[in-house]
C-alpha positions as CSV (number, residue, x, y, z in Angstrom):
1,X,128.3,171.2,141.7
2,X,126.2,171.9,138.2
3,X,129.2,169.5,136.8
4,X,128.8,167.0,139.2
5,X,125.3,167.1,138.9
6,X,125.0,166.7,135.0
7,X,127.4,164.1,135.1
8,X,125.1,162.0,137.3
9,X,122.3,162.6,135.1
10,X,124.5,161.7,131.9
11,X,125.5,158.3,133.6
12,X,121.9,157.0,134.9
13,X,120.7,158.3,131.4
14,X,123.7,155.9,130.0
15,X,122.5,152.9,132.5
16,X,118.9,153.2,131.3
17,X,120.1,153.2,127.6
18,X,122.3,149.9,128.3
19,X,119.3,148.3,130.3
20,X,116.7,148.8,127.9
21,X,119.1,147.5,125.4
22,X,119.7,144.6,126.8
23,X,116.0,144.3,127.5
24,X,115.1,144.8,124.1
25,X,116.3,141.2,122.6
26,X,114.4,139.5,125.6
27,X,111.2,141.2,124.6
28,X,111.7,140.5,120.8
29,X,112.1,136.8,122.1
30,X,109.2,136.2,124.1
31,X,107.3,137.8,121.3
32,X,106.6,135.5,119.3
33,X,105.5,132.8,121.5
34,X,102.5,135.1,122.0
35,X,101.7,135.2,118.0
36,X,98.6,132.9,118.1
37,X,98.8,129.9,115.8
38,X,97.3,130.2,112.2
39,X,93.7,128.5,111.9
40,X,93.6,125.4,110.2
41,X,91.1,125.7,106.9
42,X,87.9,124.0,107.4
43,X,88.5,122.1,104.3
44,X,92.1,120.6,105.2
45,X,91.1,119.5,109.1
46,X,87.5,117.7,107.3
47,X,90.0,116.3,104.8
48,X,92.1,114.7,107.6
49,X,89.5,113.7,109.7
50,X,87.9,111.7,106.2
51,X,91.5,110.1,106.4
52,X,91.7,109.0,109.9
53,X,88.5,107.5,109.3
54,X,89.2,105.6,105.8
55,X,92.1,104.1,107.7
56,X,90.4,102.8,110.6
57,X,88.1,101.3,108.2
58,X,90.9,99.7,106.4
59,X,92.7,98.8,109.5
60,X,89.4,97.0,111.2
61,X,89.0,95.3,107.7
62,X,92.4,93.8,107.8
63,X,92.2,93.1,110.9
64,X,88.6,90.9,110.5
65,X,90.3,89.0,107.2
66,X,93.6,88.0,109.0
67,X,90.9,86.8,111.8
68,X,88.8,84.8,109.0
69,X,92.0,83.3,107.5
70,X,93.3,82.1,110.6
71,X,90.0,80.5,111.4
72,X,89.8,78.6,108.1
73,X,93.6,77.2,108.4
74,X,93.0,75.6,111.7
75,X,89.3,74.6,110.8
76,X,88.1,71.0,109.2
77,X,86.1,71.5,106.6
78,X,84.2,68.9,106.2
79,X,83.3,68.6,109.7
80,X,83.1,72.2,110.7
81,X,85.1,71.2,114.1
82,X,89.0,72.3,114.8
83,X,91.6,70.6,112.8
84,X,94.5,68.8,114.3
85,X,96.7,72.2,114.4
86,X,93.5,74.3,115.9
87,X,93.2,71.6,118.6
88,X,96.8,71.7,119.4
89,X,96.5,74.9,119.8
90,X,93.6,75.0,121.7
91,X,95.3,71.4,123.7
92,X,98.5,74.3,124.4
93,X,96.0,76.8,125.8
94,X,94.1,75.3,128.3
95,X,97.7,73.2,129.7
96,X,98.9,76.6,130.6
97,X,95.5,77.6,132.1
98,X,95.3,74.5,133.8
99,X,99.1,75.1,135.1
100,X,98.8,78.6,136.4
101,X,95.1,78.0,138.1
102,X,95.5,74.5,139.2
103,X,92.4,73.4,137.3
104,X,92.0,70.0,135.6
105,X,91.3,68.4,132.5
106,X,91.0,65.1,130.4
107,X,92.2,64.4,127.1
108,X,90.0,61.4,125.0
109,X,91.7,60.0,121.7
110,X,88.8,58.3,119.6
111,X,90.3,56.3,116.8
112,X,87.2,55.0,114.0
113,X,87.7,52.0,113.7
114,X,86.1,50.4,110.3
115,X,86.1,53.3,108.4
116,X,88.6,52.2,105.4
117,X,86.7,49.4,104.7
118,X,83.3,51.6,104.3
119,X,85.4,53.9,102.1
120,X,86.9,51.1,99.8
121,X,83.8,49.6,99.5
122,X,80.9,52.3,98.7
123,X,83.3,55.6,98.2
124,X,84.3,58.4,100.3
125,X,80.9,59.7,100.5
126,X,79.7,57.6,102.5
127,X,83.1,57.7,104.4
128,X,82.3,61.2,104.9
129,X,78.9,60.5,106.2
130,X,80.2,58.2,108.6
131,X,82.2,60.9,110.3
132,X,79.8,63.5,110.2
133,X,77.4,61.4,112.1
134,X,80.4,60.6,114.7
135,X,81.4,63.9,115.3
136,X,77.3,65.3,115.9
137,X,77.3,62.2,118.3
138,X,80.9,63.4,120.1
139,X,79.3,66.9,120.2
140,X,76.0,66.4,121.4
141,X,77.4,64.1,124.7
142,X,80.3,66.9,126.0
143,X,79.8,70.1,127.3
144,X,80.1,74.0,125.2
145,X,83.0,74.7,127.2
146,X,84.6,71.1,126.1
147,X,86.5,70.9,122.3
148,X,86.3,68.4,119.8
149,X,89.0,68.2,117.0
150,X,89.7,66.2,114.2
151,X,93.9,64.8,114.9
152,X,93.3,63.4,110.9
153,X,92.1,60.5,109.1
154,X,89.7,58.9,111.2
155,X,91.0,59.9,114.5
156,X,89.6,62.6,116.8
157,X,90.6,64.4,120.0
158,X,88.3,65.7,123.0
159,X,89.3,67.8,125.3
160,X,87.2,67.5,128.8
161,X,87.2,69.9,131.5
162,X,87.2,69.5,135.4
163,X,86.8,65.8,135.3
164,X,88.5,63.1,137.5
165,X,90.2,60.2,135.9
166,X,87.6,58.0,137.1
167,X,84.6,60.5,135.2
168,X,87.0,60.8,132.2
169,X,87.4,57.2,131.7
170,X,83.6,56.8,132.0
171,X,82.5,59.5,129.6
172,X,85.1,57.9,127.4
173,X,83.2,54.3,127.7
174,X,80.1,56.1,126.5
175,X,81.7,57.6,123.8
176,X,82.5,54.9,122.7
177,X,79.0,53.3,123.6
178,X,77.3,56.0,121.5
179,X,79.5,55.5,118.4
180,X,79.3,51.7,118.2
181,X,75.3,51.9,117.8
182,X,75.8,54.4,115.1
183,X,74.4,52.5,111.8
184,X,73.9,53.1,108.5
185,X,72.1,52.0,105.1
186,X,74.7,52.3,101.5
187,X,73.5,50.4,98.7
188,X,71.0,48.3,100.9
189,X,73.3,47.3,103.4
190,X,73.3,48.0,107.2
191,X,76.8,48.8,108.1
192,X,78.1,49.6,111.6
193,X,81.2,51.4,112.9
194,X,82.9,51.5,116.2
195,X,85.7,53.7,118.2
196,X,88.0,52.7,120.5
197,X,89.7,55.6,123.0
198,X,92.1,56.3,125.2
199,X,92.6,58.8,127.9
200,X,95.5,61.2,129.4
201,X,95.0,63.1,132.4
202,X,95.4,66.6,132.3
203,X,97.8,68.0,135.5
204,X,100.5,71.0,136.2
205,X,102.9,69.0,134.7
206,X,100.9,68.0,131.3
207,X,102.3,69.4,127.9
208,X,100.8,69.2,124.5
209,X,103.0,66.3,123.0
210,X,103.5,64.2,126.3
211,X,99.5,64.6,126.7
212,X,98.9,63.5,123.0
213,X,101.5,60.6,123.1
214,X,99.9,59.5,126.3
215,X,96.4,59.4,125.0
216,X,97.4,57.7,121.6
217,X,98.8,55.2,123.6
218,X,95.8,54.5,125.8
219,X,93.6,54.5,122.8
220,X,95.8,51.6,121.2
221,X,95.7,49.7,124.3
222,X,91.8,49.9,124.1
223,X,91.7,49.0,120.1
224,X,93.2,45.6,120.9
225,X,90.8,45.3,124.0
226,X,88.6,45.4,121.8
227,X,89.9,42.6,119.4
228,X,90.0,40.8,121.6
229,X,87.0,40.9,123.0
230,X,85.1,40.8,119.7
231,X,87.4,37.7,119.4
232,X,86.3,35.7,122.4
233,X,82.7,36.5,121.2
């Protein structure tokens, strides 16, 4: 029975030997996992944070110059007002804002008419004077939400929000109205100018070459209207 009985013992004593073995390598694993991390230096996470901020900086500075250069390539500089790719642009934006909320809109072609003769005759300076006078008379008769650009040359572009054909036609006639009463004094001599525009309605259907086309076309219908009534006079 003694036999028996320290044979037992010598085999749980062998078991408990195996299982702590084996439970040894799990404990030396899970160790380290509860090692907390080193601290950071003060001096290394204020040195990080300095860069995080410098690049921000640099990022927002970038940022504000592409913004700037963007702004001067579709800008007119003489006129201050959108040149002809800004307005096309702008003309691409509000089709596909007119599309998806079934708004409406009006494009008006204004072609100068007169101006190379004023420019021949007493120099671009006064050319230039002529057209900054047109475009604060263009401005000052539409609406902040409406846009004015300059297509090039003498010819300009509005476009005209949430106005029927009938409403864009007439605020077309007093465009014109406005510019042919425009007069001015070079060298002692009165000169006058005129405009003639056109108009393209602005639907669901409407893109930004079919709309321009259409509205170049209107304002050359109008310029020889106008011949021909000045003509007849």
């Amino acid at each position: 029975m003694k036999k028996k009985k320290r044979a037992a013992e010598s085999g749980a004593a062998k078991t408990k030997s195996a299982a702590a073995r084996k439970a040894a390598p799990r404990r030396a694993q899970a160790a380290p996992s509860q090692v907390p991390p080193a601290p950071v230096p003060s001096a290394a996470l204020t040195e990080a944070k300095a860069t995080i901020r410098r690049l921000r900086a640099e990022l927002a500075a970038a940022q504000a110059q592409i913004a700037e250069l963007q702004a001067s390539a579709e800008t007119d500089f003489l006129l201050d007002i959108l040149n002809r790719r800004g307005f096309e642009r702008e003309l691409n934006r509000s089709i596909a804002y007119i599309k998806r909320y079934h708004a409406s809109g009006a494009l008006v072609m204004l072609d100068v008419d007169r101006l190379k003769p004023i420019n021949d005759t007493y120099g671009h300076a006064a050319g230039d004077a002529v057209l900054k006078a047109i475009v604060k008379t263009v401005t000052r008769q539409v609406r902040a939400s409406d846009v004015v650009g300059r297509l090039g040359g003498d010819e300009f572009a509005v476009l005209l929000w949430n106005l029927s054909e009938t409403d864009a036609k007439a605020k077309a006639a007093a465009l014109e109205q406005s510019i042919d009463r425009l007069t001015f004094d070079f060298r002692g001599h009165s000169i006058s100018v005129g405009a003639s525009a056109g108009v393209a309605i602005l639907g669901p259907h409407s893109d930004v070459s079919r709309a321009l086309e259409e509205a170049d076309s209107a304002m050359y219908v109008r310029k020889a209207q106008r011949r021909h009534e000045v003509a007849s006079q």
